[in-house]
N, C-alpha and C positions, 0 to 999 in steps of 0.2 A: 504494500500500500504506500503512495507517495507519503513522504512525509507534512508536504502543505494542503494534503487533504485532511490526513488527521490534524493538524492545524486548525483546520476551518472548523472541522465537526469538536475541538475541546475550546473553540471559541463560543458556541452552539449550550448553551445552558439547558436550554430544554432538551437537548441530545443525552449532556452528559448526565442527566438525573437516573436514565437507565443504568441498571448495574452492568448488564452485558456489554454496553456501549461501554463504561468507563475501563472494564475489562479489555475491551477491543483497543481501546486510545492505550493503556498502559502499553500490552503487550508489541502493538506498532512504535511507540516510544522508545520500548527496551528493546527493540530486532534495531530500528536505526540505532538506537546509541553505542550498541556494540560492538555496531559495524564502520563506528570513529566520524558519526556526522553529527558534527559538534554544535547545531542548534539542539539537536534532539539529547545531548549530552549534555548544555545547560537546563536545558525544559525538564526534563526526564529527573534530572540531580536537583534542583528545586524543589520537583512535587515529590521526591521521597522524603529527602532533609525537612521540609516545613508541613507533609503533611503524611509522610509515615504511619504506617500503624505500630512500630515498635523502634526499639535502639539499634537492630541491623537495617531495618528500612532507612533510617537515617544515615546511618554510618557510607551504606551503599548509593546514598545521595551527594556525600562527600564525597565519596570517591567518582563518581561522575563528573562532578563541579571539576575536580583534579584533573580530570582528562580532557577537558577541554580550558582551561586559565588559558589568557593570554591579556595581552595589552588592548586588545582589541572587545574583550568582554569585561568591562569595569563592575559588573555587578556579581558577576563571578567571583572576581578578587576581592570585593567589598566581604561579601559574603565566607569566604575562605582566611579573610582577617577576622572574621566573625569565629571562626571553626576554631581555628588556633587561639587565639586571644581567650577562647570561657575554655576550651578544651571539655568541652560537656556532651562533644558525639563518640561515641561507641568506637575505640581504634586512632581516634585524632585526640592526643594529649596536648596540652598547652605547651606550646613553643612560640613564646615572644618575638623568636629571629623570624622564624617565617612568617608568625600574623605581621611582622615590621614589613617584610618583602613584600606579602600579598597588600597590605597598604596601603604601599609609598605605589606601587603597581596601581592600583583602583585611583588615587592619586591623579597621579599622572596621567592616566586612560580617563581623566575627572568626571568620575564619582562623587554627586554632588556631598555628602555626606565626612568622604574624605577630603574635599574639597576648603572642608569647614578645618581641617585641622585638628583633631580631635587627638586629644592623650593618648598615648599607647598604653594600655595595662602594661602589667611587668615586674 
């Protein structure tokens, strides 16, 4: 299934209220994302990380966000400063150096958020 089709259908609120549909949208989510197409690797790693049903649901949302950072995805790295900096998902412990990198990255790629300047825990 094209990826910008399920796009359209998890834009579609009355779509995704069915279970099979939301079923249908994950599982096309998780075939692209595996397969290194890295919209569907920040989409796909967002709605596990923020809306998981457990601590590996999440932890396997970090690790998607992971496989697609770049300078070019600022909410990615916003987020992945997020992951590091509380160290509160399942396999990602708090490490300061890399919440600082994925930061000064969101930063830069300006992330309004980092944009602002914000303390670094630590």
């Amino acid at each position: 299934m094209p990826f910008g089709l399920l796009q359209w259908v998890f834009h579609r609120r009355f779509l995704t209220r069915f279970g099979r549909v939301h079923e249908w949208l994950m599982k096309g989510f998780a075939n692209h994302a595996d397969r290194g197409h890295a919209e569907a690797q920040e989409l796909y790693g967002f709605l596990l990380l923020h809306r998981g049903q457990d601590d590996s649901s999440r932890s396997a949302g970090a690790r998607y966000l992971m496989m697609c950072v770049s300078p070019e995805r600022p909410k990615v790295c916003w987020q992945l400063y997020q992951v590091f900096s509380k160290g509160d998902v399942l396999g990602f412990k708090a490490d300061p150096e890399r919440a600082q990198q994925y930061y000064e990255m969101a930063r830069v790629a300006g992330h309004p958020l980092a944009q602002a300047e914000l303390p670094i825990p630590g």
